[in-house]
CHARMM internal coordinates of N, CA and C (Angstrom, degrees):
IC EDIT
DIST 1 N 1 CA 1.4408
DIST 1 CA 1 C 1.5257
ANGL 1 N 1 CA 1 C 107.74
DIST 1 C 2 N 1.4731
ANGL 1 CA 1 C 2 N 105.26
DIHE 1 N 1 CA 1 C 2 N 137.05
DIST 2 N 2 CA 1.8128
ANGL 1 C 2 N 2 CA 102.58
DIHE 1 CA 1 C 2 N 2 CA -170.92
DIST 2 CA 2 C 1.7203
ANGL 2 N 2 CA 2 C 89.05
DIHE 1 C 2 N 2 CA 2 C -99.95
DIST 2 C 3 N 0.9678
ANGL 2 CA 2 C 3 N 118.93
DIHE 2 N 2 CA 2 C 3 N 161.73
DIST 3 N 3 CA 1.3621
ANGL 2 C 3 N 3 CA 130.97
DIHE 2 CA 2 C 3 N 3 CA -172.06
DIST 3 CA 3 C 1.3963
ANGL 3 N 3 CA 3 C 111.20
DIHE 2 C 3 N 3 CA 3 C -160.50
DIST 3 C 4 N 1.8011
ANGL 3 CA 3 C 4 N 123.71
DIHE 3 N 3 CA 3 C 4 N 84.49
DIST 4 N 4 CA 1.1561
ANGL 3 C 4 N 4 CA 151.32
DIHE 3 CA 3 C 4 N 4 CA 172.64
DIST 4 CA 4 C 1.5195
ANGL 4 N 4 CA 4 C 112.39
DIHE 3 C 4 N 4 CA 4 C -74.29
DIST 4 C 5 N 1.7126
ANGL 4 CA 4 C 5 N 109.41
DIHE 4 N 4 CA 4 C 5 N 156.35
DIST 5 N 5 CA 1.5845
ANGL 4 C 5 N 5 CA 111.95
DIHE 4 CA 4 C 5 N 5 CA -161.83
DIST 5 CA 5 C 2.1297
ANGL 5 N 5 CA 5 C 73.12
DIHE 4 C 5 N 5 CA 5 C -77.79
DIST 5 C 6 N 1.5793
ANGL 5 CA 5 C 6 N 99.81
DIHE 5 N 5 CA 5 C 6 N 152.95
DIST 6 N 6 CA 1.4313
ANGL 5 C 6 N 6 CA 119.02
DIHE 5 CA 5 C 6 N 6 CA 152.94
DIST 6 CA 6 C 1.6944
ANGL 6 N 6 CA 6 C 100.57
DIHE 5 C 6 N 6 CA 6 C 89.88
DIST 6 C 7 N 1.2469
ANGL 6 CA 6 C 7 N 117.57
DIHE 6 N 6 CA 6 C 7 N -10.67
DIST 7 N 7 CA 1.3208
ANGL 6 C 7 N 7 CA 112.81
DIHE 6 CA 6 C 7 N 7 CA 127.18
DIST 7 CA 7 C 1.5332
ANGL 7 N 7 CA 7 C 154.55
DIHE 6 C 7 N 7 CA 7 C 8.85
DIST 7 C 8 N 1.3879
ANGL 7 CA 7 C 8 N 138.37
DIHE 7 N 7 CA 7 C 8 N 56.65
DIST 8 N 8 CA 1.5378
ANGL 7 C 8 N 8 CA 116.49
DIHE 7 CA 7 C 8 N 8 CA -162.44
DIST 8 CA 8 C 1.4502
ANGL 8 N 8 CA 8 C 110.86
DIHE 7 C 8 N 8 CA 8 C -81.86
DIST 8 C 9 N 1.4267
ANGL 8 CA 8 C 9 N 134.55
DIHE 8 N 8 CA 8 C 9 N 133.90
DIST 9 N 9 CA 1.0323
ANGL 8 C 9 N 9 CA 164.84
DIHE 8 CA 8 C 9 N 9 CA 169.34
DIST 9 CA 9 C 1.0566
ANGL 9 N 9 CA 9 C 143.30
DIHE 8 C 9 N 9 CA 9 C -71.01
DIST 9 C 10 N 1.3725
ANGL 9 CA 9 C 10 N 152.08
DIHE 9 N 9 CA 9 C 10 N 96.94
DIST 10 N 10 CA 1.7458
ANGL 9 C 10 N 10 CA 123.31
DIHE 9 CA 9 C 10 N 10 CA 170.23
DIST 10 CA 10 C 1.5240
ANGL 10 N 10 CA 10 C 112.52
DIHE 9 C 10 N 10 CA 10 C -115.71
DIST 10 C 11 N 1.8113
ANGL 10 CA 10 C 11 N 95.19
DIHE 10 N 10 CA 10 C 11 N 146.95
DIST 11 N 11 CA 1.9100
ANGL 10 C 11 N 11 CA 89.03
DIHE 10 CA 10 C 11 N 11 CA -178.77
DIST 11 CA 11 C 0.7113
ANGL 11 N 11 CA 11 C 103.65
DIHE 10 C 11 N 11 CA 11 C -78.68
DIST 11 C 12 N 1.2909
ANGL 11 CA 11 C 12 N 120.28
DIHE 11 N 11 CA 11 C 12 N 163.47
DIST 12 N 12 CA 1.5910
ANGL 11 C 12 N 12 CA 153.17
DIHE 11 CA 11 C 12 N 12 CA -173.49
DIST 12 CA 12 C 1.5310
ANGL 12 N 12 CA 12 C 113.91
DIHE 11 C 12 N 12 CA 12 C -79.81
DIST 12 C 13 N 1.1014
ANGL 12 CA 12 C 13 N 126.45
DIHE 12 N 12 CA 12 C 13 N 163.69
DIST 13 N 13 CA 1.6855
ANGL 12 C 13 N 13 CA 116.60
DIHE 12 CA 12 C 13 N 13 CA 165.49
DIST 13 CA 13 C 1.5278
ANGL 13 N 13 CA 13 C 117.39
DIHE 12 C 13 N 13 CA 13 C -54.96
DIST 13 C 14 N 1.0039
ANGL 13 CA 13 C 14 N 120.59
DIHE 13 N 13 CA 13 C 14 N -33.60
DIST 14 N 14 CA 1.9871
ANGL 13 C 14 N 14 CA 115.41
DIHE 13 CA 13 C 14 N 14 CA -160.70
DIST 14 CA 14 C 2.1363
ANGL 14 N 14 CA 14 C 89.82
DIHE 13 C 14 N 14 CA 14 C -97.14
DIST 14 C 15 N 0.9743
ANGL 14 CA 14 C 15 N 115.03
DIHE 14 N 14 CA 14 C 15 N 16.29
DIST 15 N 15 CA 1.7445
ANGL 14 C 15 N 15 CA 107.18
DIHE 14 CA 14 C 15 N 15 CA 161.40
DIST 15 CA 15 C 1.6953
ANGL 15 N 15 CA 15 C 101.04
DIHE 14 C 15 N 15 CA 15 C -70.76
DIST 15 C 16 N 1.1808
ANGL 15 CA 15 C 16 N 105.53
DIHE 15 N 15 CA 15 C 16 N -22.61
DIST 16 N 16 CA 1.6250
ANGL 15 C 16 N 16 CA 104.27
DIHE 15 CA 15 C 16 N 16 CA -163.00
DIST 16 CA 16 C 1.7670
ANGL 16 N 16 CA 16 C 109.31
DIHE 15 C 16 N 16 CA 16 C -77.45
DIST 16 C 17 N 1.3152
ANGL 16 CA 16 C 17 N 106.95
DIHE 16 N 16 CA 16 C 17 N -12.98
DIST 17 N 17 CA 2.1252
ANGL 16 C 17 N 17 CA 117.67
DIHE 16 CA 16 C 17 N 17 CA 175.78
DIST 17 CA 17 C 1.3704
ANGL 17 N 17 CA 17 C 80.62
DIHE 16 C 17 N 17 CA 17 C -87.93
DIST 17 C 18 N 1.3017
ANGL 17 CA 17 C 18 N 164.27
DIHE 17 N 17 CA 17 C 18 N 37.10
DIST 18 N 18 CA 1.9239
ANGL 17 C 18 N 18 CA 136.11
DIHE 17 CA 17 C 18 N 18 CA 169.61
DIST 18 CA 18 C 1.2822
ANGL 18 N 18 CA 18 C 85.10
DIHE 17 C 18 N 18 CA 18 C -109.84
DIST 18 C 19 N 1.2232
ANGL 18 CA 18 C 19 N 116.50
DIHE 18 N 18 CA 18 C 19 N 121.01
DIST 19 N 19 CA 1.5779
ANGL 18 C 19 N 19 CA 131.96
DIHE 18 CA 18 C 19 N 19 CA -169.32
DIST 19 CA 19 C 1.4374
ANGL 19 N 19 CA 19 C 96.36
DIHE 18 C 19 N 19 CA 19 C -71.75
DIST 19 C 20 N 1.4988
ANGL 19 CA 19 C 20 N 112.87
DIHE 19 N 19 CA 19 C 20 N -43.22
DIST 20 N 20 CA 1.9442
ANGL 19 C 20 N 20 CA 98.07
DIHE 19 CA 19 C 20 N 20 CA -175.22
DIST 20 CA 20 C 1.4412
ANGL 20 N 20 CA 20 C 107.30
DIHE 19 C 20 N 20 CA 20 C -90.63
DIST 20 C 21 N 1.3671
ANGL 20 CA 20 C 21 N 120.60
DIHE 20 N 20 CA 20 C 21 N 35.79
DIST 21 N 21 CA 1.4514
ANGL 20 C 21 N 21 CA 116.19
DIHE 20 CA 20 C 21 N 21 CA 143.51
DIST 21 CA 21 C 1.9337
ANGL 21 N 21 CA 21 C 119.16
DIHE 20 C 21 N 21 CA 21 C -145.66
DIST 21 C 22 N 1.2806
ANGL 21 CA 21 C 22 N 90.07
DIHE 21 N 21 CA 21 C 22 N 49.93
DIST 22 N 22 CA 1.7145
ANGL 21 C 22 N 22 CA 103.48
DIHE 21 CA 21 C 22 N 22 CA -165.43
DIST 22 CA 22 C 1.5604
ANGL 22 N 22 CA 22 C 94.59
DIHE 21 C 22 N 22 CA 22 C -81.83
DIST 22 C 23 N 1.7361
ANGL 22 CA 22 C 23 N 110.06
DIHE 22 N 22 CA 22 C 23 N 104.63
DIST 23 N 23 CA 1.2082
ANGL 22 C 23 N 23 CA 87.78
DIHE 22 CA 22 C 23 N 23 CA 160.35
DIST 23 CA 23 C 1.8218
ANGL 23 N 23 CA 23 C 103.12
DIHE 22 C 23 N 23 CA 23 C 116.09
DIST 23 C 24 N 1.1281
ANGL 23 CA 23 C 24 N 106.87
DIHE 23 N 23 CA 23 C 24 N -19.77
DIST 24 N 24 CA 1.5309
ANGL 23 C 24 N 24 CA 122.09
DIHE 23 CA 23 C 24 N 24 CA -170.19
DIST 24 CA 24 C 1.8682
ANGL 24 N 24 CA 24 C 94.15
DIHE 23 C 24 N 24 CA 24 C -124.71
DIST 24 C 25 N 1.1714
ANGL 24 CA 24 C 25 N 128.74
DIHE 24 N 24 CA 24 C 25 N -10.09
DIST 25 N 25 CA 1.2959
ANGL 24 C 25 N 25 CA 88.02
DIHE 24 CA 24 C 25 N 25 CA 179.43
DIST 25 CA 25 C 2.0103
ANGL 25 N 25 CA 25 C 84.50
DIHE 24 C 25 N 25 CA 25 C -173.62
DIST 25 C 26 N 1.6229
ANGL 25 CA 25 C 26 N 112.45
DIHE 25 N 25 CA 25 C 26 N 123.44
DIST 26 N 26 CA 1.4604
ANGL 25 C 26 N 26 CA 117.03
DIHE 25 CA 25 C 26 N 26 CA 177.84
DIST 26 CA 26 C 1.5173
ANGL 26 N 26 CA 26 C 118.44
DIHE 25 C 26 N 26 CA 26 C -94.50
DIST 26 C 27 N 1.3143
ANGL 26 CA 26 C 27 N 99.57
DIHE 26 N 26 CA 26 C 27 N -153.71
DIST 27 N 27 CA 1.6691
ANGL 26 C 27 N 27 CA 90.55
DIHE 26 CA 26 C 27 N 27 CA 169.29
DIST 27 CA 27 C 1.2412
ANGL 27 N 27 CA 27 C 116.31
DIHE 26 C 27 N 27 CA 27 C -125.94
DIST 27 C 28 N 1.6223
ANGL 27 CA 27 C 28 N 118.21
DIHE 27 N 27 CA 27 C 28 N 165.32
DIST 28 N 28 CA 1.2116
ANGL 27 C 28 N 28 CA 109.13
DIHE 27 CA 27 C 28 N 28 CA -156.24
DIST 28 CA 28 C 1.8128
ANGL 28 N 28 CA 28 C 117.98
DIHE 27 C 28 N 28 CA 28 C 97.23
DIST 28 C 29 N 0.7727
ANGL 28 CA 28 C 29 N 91.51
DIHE 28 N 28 CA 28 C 29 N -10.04
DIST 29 N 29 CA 1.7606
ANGL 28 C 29 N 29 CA 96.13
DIHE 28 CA 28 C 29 N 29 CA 172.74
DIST 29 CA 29 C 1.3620
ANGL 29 N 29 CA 29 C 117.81
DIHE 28 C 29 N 29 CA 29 C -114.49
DIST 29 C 30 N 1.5657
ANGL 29 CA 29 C 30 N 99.70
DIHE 29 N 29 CA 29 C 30 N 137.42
DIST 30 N 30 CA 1.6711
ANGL 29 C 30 N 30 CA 113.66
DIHE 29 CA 29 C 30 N 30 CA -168.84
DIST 30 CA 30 C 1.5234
ANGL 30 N 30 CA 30 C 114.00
DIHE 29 C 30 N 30 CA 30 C -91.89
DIST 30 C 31 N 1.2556
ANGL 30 CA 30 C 31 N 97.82
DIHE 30 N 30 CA 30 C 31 N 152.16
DIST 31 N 31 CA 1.6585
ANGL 30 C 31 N 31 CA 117.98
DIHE 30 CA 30 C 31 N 31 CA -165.54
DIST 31 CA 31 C 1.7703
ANGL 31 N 31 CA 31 C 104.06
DIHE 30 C 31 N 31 CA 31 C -156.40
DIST 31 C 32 N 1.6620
ANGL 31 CA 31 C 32 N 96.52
DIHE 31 N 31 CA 31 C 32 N 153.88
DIST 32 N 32 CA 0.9202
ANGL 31 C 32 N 32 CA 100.70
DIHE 31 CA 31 C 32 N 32 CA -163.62
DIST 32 CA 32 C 2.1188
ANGL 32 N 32 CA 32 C 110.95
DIHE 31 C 32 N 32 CA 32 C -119.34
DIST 32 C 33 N 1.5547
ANGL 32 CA 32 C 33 N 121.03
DIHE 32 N 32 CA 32 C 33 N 101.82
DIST 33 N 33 CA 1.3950
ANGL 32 C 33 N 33 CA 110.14
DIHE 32 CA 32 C 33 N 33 CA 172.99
DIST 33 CA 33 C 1.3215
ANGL 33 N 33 CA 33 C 137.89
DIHE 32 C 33 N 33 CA 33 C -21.72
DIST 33 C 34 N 1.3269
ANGL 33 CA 33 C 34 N 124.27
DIHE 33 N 33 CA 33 C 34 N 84.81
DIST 34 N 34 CA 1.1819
ANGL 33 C 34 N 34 CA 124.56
DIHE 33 CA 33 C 34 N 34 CA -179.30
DIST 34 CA 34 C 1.7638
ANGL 34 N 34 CA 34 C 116.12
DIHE 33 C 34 N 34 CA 34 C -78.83
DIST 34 C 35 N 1.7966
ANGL 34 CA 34 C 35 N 112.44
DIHE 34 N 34 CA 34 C 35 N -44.98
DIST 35 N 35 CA 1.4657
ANGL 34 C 35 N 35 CA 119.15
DIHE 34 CA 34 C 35 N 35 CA 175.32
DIST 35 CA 35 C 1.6490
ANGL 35 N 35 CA 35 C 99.35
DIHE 34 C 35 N 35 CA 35 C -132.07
DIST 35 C 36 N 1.6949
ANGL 35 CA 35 C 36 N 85.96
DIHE 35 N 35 CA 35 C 36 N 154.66
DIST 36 N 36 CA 1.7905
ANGL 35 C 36 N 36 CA 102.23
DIHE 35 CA 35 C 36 N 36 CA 174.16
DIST 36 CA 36 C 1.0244
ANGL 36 N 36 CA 36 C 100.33
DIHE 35 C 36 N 36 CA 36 C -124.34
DIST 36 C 37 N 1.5767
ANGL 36 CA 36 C 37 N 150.32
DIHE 36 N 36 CA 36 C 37 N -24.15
DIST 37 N 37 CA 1.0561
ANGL 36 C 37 N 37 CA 141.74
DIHE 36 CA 36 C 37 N 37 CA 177.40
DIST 37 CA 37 C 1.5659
ANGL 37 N 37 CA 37 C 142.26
DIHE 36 C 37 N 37 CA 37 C -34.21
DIST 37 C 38 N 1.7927
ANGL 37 CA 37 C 38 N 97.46
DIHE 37 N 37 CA 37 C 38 N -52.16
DIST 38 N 38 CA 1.2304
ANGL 37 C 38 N 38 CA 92.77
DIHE 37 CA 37 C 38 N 38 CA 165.62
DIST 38 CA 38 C 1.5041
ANGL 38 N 38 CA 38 C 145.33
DIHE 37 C 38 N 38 CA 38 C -62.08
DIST 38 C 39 N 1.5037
ANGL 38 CA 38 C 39 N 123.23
DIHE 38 N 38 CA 38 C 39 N 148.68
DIST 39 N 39 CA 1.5727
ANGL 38 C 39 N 39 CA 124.08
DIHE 38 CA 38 C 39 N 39 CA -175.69
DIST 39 CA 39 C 1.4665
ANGL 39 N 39 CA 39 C 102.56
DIHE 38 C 39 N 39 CA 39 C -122.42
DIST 39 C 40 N 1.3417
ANGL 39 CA 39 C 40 N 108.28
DIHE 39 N 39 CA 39 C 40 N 138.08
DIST 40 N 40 CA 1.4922
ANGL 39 C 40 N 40 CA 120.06
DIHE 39 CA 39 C 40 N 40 CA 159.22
DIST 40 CA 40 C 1.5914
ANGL 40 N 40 CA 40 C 103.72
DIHE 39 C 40 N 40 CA 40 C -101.74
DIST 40 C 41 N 1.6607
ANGL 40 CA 40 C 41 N 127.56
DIHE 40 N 40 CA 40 C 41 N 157.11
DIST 41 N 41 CA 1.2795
ANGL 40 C 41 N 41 CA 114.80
DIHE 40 CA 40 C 41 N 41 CA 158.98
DIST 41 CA 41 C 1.1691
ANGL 41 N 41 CA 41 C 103.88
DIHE 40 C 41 N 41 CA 41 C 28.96
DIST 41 C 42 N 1.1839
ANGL 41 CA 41 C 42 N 145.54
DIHE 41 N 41 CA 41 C 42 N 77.06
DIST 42 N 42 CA 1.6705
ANGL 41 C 42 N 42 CA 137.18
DIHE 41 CA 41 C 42 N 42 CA 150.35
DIST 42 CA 42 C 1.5827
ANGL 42 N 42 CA 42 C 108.94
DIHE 41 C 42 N 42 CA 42 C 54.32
DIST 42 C 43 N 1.0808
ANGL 42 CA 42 C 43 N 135.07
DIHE 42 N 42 CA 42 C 43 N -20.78
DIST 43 N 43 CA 1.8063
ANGL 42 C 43 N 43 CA 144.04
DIHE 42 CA 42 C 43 N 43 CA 142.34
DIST 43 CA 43 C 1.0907
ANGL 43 N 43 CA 43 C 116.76
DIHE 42 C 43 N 43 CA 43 C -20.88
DIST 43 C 44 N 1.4359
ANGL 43 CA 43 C 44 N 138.55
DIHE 43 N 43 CA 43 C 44 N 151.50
DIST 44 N 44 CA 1.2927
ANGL 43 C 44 N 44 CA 140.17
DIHE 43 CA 43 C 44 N 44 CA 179.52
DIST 44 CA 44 C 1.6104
ANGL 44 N 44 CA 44 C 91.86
DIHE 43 C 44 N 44 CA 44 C -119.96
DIST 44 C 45 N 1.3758
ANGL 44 CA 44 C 45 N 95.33
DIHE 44 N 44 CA 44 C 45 N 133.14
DIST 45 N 45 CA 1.7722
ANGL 44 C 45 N 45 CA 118.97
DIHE 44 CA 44 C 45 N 45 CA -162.57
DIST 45 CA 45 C 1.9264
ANGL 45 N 45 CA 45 C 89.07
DIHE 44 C 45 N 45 CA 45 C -107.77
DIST 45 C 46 N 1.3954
ANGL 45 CA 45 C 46 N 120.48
DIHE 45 N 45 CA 45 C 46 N 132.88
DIST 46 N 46 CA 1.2382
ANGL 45 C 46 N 46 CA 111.18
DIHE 45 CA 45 C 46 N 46 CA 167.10
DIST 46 CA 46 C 1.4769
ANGL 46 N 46 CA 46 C 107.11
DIHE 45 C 46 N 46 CA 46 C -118.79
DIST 46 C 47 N 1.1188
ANGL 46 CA 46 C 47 N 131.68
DIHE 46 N 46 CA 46 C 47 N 144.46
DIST 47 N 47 CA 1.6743
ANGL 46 C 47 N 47 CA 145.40
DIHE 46 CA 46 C 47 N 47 CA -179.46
DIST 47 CA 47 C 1.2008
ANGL 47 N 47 CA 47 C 92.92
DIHE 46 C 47 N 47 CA 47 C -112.71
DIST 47 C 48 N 1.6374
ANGL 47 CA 47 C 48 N 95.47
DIHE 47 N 47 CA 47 C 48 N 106.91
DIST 48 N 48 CA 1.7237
ANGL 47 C 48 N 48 CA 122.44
DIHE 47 CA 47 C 48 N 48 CA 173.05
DIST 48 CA 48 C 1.5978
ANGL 48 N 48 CA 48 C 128.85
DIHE 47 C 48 N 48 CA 48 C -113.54
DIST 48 C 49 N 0.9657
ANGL 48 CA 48 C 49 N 106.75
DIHE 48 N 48 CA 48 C 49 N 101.59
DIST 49 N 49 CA 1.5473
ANGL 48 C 49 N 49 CA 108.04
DIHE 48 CA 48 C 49 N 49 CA -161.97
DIST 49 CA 49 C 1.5326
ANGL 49 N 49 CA 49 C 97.09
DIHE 48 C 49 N 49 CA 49 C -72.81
DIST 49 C 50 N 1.4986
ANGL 49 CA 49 C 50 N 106.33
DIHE 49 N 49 CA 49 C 50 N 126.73
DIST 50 N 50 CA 1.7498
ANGL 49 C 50 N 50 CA 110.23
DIHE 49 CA 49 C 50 N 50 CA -173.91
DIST 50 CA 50 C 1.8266
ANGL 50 N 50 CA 50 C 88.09
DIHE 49 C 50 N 50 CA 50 C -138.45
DIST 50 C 51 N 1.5817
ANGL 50 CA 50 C 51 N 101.01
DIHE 50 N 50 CA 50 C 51 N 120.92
DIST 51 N 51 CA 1.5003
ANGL 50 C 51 N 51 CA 112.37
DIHE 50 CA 50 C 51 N 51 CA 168.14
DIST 51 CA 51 C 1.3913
ANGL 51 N 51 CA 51 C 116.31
DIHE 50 C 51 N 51 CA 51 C 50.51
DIST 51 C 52 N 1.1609
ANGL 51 CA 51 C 52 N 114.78
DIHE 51 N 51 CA 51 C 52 N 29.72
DIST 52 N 52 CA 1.5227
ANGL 51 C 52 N 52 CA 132.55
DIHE 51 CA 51 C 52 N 52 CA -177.63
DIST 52 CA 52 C 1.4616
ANGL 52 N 52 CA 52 C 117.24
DIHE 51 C 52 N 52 CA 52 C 75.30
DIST 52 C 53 N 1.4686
ANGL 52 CA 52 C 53 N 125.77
DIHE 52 N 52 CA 52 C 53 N 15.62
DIST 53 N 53 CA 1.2625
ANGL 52 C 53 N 53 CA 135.46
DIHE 52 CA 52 C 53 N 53 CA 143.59
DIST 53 CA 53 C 0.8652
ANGL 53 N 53 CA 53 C 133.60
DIHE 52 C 53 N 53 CA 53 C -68.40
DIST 53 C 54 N 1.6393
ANGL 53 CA 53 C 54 N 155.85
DIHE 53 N 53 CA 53 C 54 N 155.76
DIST 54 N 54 CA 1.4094
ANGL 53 C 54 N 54 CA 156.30
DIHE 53 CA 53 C 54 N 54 CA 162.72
DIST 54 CA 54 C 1.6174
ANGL 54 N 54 CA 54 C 97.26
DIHE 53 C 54 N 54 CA 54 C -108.33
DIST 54 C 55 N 1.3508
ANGL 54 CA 54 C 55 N 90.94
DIHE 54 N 54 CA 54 C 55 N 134.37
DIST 55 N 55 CA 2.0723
ANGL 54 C 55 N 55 CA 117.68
DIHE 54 CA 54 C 55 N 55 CA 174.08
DIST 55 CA 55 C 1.1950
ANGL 55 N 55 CA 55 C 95.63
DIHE 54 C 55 N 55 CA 55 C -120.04
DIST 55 C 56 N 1.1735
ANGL 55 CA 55 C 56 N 112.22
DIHE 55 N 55 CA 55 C 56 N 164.96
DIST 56 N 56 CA 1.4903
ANGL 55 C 56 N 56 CA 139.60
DIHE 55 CA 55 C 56 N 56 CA 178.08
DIST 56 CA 56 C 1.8556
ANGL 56 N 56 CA 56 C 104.29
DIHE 55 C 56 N 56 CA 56 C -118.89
DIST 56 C 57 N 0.6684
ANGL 56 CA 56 C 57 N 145.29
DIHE 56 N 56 CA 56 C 57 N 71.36
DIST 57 N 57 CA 1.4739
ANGL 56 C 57 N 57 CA 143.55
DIHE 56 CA 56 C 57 N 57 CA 172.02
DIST 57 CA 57 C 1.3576
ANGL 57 N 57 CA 57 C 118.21
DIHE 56 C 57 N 57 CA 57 C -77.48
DIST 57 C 58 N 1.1220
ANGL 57 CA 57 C 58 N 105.66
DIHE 57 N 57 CA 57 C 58 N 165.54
DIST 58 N 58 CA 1.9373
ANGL 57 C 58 N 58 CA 131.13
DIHE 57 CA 57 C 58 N 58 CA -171.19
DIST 58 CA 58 C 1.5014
ANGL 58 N 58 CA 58 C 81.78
DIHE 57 C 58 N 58 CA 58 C -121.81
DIST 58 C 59 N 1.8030
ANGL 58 CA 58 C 59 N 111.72
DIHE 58 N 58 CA 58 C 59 N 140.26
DIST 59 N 59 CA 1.0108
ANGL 58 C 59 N 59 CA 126.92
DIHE 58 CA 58 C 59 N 59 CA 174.13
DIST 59 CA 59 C 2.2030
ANGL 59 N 59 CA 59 C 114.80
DIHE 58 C 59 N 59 CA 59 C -56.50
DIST 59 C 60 N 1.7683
ANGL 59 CA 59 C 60 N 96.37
DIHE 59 N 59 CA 59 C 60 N -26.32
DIST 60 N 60 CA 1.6305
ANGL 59 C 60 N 60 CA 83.37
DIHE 59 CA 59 C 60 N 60 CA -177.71
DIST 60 CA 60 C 1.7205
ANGL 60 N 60 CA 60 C 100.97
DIHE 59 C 60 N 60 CA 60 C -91.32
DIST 60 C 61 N 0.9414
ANGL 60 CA 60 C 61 N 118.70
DIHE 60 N 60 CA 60 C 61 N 41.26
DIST 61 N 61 CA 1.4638
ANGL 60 C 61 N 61 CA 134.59
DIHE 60 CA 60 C 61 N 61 CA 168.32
DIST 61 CA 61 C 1.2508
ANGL 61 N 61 CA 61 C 124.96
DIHE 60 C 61 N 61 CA 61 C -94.76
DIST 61 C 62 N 1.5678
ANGL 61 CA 61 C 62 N 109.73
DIHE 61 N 61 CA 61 C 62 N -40.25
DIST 62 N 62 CA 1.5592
ANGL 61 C 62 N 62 CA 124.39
DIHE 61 CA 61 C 62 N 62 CA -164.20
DIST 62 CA 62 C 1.4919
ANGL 62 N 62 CA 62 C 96.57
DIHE 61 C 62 N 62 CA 62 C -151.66
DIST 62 C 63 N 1.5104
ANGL 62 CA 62 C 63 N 81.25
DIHE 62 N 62 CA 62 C 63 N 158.72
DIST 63 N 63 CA 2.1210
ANGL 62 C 63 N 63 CA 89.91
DIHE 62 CA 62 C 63 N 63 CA -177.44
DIST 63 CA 63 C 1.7662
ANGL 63 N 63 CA 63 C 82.93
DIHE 62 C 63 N 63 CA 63 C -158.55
DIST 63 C 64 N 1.5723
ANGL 63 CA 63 C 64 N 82.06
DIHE 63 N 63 CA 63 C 64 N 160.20
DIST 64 N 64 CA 1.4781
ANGL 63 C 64 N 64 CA 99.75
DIHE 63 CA 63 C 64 N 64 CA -170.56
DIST 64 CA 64 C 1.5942
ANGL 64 N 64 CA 64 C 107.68
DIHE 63 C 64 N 64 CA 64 C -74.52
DIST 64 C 65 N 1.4526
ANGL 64 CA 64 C 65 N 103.70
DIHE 64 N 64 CA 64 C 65 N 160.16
DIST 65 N 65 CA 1.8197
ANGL 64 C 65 N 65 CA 109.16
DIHE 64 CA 64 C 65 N 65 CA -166.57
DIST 65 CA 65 C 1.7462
ANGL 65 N 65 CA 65 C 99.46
DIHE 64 C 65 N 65 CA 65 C -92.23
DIST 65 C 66 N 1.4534
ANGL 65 CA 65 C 66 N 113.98
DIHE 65 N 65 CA 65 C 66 N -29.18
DIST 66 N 66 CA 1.6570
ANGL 65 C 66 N 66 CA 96.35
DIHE 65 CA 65 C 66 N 66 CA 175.23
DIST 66 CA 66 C 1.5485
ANGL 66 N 66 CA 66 C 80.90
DIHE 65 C 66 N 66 CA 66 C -123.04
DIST 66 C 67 N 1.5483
ANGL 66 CA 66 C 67 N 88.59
DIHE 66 N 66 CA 66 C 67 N 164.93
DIST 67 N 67 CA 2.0336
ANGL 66 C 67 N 67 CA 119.15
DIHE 66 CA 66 C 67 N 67 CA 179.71
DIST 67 CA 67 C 1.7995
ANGL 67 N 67 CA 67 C 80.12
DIHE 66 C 67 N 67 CA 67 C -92.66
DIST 67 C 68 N 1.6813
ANGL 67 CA 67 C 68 N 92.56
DIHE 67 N 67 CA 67 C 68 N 173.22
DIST 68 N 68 CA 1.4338
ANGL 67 C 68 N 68 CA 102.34
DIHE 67 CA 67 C 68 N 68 CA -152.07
DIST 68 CA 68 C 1.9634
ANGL 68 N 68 CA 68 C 70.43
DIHE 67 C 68 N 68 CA 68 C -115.38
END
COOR INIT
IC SEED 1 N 1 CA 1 C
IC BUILD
């Protein structure tokens, strides 16, 4: 799955185990790609602006809201 900045998004069920967002944010809710740049471990980190917050996500976190 390619995953470009401007992008809309929704997390997945397992966003809800990321301990620094337990509780602040489930799955199933849409967000929008702001950055792709960042890497964790060789991982592609996505910066998802959700309700005027910024997340840091792992691609098996989020998947795109329309198929291409």
């Amino acid at each position: 799955m390619e995953i470009k900045e401007g992008d809309l998004v929704v997390t997945l069920p397992q966003v809800v185990k990321v301990r620094s967002i337990i509780g602040g944010l489930e799955g199933g809710v849409i967000g929008v790609v702001v950055e792709t740049s960042p890497r964790f471990d060789h991982l592609n980190v996505y910066g998802v602006l959700i309700e005027g917050e910024m997340y840091y996500l792992f691609e098996d976190e989020i998947s795109k809201l329309e198929k291409e």
